[in-house]
C-alpha positions as CSV (number, residue, x, y, z in Angstrom):
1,X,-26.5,-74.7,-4.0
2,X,-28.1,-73.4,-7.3
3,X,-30.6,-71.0,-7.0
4,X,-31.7,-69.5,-10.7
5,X,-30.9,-66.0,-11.4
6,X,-28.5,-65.4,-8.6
7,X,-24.7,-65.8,-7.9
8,X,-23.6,-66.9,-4.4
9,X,-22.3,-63.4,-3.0
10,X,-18.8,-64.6,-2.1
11,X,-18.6,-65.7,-5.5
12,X,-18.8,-61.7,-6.4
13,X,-15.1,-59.8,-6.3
14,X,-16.3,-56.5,-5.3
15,X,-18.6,-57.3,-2.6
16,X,-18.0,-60.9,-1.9
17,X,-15.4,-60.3,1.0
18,X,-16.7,-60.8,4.1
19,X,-19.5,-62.8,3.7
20,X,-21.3,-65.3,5.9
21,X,-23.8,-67.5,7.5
22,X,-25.0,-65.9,10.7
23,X,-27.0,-68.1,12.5
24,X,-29.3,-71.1,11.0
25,X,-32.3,-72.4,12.8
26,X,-30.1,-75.5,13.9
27,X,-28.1,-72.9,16.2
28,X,-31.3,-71.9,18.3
29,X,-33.3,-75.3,18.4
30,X,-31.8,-76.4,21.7
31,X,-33.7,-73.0,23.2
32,X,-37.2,-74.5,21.7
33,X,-39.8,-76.1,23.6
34,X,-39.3,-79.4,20.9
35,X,-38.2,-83.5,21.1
36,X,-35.3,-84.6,19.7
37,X,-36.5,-86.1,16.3
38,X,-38.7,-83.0,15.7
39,X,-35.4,-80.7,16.1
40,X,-33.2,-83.7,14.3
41,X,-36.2,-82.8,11.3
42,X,-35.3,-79.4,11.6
43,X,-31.8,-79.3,11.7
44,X,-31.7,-81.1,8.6
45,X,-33.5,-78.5,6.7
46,X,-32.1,-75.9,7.8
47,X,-28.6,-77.4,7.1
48,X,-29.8,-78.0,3.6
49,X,-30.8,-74.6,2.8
50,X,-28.6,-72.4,4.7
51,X,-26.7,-70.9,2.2
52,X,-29.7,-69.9,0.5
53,X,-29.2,-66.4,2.4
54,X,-25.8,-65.7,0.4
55,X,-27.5,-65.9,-3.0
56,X,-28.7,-62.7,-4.8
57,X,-30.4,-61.7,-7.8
58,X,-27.6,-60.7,-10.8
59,X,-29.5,-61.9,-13.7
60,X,-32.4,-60.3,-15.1
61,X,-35.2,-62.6,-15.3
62,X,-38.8,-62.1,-16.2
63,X,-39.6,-65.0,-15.4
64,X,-38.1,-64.5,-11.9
65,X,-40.5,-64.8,-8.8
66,X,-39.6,-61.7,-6.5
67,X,-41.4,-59.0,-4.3
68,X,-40.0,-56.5,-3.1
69,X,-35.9,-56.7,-1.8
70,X,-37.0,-60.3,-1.4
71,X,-36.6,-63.2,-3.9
72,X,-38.7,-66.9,-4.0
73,X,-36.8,-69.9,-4.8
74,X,-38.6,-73.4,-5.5
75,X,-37.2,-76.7,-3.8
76,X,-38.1,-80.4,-3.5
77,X,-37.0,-81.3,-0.2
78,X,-37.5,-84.7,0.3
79,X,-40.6,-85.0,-2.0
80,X,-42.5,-82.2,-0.8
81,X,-42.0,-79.3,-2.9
82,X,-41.7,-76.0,-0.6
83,X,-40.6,-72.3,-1.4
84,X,-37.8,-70.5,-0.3
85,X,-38.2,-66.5,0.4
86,X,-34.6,-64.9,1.2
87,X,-34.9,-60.9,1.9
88,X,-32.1,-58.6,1.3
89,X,-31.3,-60.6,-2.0
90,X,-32.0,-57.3,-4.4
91,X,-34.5,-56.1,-6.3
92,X,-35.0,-58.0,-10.0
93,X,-37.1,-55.1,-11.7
94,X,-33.7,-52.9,-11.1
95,X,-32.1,-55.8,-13.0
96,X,-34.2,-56.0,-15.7
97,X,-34.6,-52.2,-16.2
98,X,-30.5,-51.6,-16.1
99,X,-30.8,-54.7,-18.6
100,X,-33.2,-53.2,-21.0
101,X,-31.1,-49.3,-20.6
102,X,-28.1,-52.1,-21.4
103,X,-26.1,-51.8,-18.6
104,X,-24.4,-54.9,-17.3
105,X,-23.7,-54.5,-13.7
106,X,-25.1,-57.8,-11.2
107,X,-25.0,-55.4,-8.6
108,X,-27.7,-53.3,-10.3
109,X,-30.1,-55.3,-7.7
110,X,-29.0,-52.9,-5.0
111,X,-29.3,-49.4,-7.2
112,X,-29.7,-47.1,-8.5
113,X,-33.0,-46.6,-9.0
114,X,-34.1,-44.9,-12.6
115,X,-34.1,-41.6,-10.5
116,X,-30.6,-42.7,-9.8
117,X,-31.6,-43.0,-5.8
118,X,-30.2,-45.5,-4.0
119,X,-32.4,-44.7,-0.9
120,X,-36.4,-45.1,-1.2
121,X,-37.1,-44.2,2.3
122,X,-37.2,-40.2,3.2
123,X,-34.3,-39.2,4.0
124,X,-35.5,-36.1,5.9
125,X,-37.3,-37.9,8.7
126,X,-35.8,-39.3,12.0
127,X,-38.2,-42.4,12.3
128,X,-35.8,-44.9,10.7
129,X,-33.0,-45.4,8.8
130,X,-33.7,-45.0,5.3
131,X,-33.5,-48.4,3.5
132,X,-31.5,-49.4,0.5
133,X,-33.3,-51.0,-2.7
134,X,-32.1,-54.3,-3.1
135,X,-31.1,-54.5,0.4
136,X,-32.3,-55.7,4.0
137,X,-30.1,-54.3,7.5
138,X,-28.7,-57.0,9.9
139,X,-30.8,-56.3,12.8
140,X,-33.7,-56.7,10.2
141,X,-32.9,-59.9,9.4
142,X,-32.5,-61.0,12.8
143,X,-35.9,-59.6,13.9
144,X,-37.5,-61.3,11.0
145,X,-35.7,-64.5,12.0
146,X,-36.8,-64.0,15.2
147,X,-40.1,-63.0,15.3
148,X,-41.0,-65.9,12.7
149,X,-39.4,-68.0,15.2
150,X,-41.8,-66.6,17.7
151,X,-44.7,-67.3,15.4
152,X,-44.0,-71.0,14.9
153,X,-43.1,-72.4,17.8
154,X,-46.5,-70.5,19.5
155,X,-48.3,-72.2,16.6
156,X,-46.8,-75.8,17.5
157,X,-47.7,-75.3,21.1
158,X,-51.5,-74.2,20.1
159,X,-52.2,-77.1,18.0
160,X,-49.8,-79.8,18.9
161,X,-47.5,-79.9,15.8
162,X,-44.7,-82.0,16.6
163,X,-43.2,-82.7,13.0
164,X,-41.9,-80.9,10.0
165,X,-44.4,-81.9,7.9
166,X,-47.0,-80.9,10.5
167,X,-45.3,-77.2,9.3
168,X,-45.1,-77.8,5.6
169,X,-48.8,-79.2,5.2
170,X,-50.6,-76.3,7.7
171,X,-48.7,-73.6,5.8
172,X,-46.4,-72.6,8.7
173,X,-43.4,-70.3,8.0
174,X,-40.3,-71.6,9.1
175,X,-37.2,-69.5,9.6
176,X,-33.5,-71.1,8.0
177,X,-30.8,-68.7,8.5
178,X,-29.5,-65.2,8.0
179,X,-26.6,-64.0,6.3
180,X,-24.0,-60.9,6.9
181,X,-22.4,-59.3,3.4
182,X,-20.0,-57.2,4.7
183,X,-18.6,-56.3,1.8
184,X,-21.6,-55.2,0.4
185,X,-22.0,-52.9,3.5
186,X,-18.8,-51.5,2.4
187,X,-20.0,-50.8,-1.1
188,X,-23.4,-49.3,-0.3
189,X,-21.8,-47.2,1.8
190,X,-20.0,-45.1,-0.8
191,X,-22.6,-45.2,-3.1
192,X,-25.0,-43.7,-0.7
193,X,-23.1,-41.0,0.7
194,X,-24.4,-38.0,-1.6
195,X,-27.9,-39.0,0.0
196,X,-27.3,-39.1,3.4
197,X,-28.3,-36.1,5.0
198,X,-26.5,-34.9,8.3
199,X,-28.6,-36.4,10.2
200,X,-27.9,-40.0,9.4
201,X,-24.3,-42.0,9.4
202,X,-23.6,-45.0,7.3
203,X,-21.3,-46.1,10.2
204,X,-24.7,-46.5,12.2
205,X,-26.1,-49.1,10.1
206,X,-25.9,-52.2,11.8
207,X,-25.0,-54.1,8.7
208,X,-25.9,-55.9,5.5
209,X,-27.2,-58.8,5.2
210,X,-30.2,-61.3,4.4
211,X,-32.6,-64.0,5.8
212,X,-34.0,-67.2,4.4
213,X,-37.8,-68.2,5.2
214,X,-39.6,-71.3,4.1
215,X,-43.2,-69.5,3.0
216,X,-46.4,-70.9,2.2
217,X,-46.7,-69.2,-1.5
218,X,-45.3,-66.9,-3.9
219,X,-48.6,-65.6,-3.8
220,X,-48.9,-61.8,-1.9
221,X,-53.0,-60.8,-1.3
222,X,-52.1,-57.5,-2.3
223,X,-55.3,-55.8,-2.9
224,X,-53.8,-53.6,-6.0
225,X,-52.2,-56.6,-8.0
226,X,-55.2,-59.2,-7.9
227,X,-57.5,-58.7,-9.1
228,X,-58.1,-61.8,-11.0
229,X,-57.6,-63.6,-7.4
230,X,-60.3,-65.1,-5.6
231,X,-61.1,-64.8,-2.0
232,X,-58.9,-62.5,-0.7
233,X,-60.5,-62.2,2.7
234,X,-59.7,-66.0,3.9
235,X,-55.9,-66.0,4.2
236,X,-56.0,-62.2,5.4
237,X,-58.5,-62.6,8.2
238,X,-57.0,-66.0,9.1
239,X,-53.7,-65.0,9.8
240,X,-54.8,-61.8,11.7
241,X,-57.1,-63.8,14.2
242,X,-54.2,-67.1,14.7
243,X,-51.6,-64.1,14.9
244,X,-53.5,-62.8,18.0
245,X,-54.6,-65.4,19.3
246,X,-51.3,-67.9,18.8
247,X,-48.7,-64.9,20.0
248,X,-50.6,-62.2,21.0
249,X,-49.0,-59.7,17.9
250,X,-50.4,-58.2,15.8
251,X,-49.6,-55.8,12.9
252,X,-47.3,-52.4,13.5
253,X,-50.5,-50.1,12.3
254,X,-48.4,-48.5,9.3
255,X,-47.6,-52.7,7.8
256,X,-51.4,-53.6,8.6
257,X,-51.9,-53.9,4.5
258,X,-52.9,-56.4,1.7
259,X,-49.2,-56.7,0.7
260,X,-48.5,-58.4,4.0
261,X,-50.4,-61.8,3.7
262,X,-50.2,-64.7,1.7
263,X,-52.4,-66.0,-1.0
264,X,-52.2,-69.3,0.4
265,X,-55.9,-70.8,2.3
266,X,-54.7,-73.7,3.5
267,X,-52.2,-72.0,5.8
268,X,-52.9,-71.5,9.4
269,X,-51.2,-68.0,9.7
270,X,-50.4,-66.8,6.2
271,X,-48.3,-64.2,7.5
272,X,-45.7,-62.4,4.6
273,X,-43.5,-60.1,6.4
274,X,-42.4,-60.8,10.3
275,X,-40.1,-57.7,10.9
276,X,-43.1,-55.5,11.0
277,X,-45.0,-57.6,14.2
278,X,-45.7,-55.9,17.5
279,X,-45.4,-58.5,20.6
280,X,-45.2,-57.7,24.2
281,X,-47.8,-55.0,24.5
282,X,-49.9,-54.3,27.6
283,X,-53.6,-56.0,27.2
284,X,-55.5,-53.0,26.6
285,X,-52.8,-51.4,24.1
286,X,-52.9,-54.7,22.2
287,X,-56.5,-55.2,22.2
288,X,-56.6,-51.4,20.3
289,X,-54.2,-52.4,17.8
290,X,-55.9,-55.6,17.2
291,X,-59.0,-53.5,16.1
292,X,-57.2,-50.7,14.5
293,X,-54.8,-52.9,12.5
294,X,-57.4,-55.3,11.1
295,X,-60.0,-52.3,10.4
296,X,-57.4,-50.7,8.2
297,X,-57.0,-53.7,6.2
298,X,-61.1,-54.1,5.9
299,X,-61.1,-50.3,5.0
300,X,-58.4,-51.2,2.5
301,X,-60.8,-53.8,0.8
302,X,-63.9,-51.8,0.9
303,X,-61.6,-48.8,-0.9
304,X,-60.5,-51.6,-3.8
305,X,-63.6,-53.5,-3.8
306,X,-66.9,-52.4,-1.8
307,X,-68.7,-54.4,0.5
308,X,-69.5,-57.5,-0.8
309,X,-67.7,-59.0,-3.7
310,X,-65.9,-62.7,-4.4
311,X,-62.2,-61.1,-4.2
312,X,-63.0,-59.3,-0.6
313,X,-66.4,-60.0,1.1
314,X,-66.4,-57.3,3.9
315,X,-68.9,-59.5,5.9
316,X,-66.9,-62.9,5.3
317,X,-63.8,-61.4,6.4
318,X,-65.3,-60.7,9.4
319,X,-66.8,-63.3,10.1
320,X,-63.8,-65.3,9.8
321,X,-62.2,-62.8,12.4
322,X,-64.9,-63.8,14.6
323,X,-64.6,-67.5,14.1
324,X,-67.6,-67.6,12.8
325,X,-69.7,-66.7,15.7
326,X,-71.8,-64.6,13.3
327,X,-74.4,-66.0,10.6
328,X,-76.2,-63.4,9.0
329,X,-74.2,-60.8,7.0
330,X,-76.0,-57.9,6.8
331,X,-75.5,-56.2,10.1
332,X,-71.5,-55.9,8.9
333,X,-73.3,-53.1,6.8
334,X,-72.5,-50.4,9.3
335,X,-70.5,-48.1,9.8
336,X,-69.2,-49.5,12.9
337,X,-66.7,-52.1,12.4
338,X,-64.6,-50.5,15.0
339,X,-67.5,-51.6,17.4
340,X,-67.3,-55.2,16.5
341,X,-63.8,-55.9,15.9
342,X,-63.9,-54.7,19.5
343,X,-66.0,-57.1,20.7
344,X,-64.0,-59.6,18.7
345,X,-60.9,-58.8,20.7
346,X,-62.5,-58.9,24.1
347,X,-64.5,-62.2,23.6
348,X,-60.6,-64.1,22.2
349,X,-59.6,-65.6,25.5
350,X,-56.1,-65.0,26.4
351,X,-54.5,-63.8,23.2
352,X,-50.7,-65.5,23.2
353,X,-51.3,-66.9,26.9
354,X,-49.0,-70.0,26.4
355,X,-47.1,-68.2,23.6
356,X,-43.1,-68.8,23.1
357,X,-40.8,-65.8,25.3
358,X,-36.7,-66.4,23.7
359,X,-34.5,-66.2,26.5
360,X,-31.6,-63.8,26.6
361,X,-28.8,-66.2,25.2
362,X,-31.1,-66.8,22.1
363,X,-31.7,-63.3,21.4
364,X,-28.0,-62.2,21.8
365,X,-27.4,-65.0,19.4
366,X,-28.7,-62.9,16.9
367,X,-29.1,-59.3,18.0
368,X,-26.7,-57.1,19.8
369,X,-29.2,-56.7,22.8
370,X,-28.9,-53.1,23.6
371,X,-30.2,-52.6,19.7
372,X,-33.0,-55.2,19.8
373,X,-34.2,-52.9,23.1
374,X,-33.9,-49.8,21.9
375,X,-36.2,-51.2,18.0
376,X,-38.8,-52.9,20.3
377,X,-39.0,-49.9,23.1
378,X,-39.4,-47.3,20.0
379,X,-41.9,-49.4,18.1
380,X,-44.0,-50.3,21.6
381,X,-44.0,-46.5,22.4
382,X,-45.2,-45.4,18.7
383,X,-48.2,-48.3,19.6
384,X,-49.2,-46.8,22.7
385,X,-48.9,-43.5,21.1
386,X,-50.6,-44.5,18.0
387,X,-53.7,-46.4,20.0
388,X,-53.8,-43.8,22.6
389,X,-54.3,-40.9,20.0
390,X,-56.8,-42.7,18.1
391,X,-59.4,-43.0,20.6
392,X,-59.9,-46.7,19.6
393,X,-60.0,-47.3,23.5
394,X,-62.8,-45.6,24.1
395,X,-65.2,-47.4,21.3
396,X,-67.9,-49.4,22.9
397,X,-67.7,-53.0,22.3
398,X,-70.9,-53.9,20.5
399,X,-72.4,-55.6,17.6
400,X,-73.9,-53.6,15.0
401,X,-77.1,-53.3,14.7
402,X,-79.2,-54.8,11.5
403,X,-80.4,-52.0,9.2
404,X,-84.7,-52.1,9.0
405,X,-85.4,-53.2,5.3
406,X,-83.3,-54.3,2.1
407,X,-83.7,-50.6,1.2
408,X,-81.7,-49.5,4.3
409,X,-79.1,-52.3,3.7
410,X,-78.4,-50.7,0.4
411,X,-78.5,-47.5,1.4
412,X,-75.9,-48.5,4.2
413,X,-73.9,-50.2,1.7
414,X,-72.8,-47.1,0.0
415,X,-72.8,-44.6,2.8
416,X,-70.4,-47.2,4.4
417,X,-68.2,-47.3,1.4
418,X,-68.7,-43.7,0.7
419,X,-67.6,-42.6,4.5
420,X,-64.4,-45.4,4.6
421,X,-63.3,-44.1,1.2
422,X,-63.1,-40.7,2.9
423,X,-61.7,-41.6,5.9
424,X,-58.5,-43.8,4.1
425,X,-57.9,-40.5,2.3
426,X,-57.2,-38.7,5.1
């Protein structure tokens, strides 16, 4: 496999050593819920682009499409052009900074920054291991992997997809494989041992690694890079109401942001980063960070853009979140969007009611189990927290009412904006 920019890791002396496929999505498809020629379809594709999780960035490339630890990759697989996103695969505006200082080092992708940090988490804080630029853990790999796998096949069974390019054309991400680079574990781990502080141990880290998505864009909506975008709201909205109602996730409240989504309409759940999902909650603790999450993001776009403009219409967003159920715009004009998103959530029957549970043997397949428990228990319990401390369950589920005259809509307008702006800031 060629991918441009990039080397195949094994290929790479002083990191290449034991480095590896960890699972495709050919390994798990006997656990899905799928007939034979749909998981023959499958199997194919993943088989085709496995390997695509060994390759990292060591070129510098403007003309590179990255975000992020993650890299994009274009592909015609059997005349359908589709895009490859693999995570962990380094970061190219290290590259092309340590080209430009004229330093010559492939593995510039994974640090040091140009504060010659390796780290760009906090180091002081207990909430997570800090992350490495450039590079992606094994266990969150596997959780992407998984919990994409989690989104698609609850998509399928919501609207009858039964063929790969029933994925392709609705804009569904499909998970390929993941990767281990043990090697490069090996490596990081002497280069970030001035950072650590006592409180963390490289020997904890579960690994190294990377894992290979088919997306529906190169496209992020990210409210602070597009501004020449149009639109903004559709994809966002969309994949926050099929997310609920498809799998009953939503958003961990600190990844409910503009950088998450794609830029890409026509999918059905443009959804750009899969380790940060919250599944499994309790109805009403769901239900609050249904309406917190998605109210952060229409604060977001109210921050960037006020509250009616063609990048991020705060009434068609939503509106969209409501499936339409609302015509006139104005009454989004209020300060209360807490109160409607509310009412959103309770009126969405069953949120992820026939949605897609992995059994045990597919989840040990590609996370030690006592690890994947302990991630998902702490990130359920921060939501409970989170939603608990908020208050959010207490907000009355109601739609706003309309403001008198076009005066008072105005008015509204820019207290609205005024009061959110404030709010984000704190």
């Amino acid at each position: 496999m060629i991918i441009p920019y990039c080397t195949d890791i094994r290929k790479i002396e002083a990191v290449g050593k034991d480095s590896y496929i960890n699972i495709t999505l050919a390994d798990v498809l006997d656990f899905l819920p799928f007939d034979d020629v749909f998981k023959h379809e499958l199997t194919e594709l993943s088989e085709a682009y496995a390997e695509a999780s060994l390759h990292v960035f060591t070129e510098a490339s403007e003309d590179a499409k990255f975000e992020g630890r993650g890299r994009y990759s274009n592909h015609n697989y059997r005349s359908k052009p589709i895009i490859l996103y693999t995570k962990g695969a380094g970061n190219m505006p290290n590259l092309i900074r340590a080209a430009e200082e004229g330093i010559s080092d492939p593995l510039y992708g994974f640090g040091p920054n140009n504060g010659g940090e390796y780290f760009f988490d906090e180091i002081s804080s207990s909430w997570h291991f800090p992350r490495v630029l450039g590079a992606e853990y094994s266990s969150g790999a596997a959780i992407e992997f998984l919990n994409a796998l989690r989104v698609m096949v609850d998509l399928c069974n919501r609207h009858s997809f039964t063929s790969l390019s029933d994925l392709i054309n609705n804009g569904v991400t499909i998970p390929i494989s993941t990767a281990t680079f043990g090697g490069l574990k090996d490596y990081l781990g002497m280069k970030v041992q001035d950072e650590l502080s006592s409180i963390w141990d490289w020997e904890d880290v579960s690994g190294v690694g990377a894992v290979t998505l088919l997306v529906p864009s190169t496209e992020r909506t990210d409210f602070q890079r597009n501004d020449d975008s149009y639109s903004l709201h559709i994809p966002i909205a969309k994949a926050i109401r099929e997310l609920y109602e498809a799998s009953g996730a939503v958003f961990s409240i600190d990844s409910a942001h503009s950088q998450n989504f794609y830029n890409a309409p026509y999918s059905i759940c443009p959804i750009s980063d899969f380790s940060d999902l919250v599944f499994d909650l309790d109805p009403e603790t769901r239900m609050g960070l249904f309406v917190l999450a998605a109210d952060r993001i229409h604060e977001e776009g109210l921050i960037k853009y006020g509250t009616d403009c063609e990048i991020f219409s705060s009434a068609e967003y939503l509106r969209i979140i409501s499936c339409g159920e609302f015509e006139d715009k104005y009454f989004f004009f209020s300060r209360e969007s807490e109160y409607l998103l509310r009412y959103i959530a309770e009126k969405i029957d069953s949120p992820g009611k026939d949605r897609f549970v992995p059994p045990d043997e597919l989840m040990s397949m590609l996370i030690d189990p006592e690890l994947y428990e302990a991630i998902e228990a702490k990130i359920i319990w921060d939501t409970f927290e989170h939603v608990n401390q908020s208050g959010i369950l207490n907000v009355k589920a109601k739609i706003p009412e309309m403001p008198a005259d076009g005066n008072s809509i105005e008015n509204q307008q820019n207290d609205w904006v005024a009061y959110m702006f404030d709010s984000f800031k704190s």
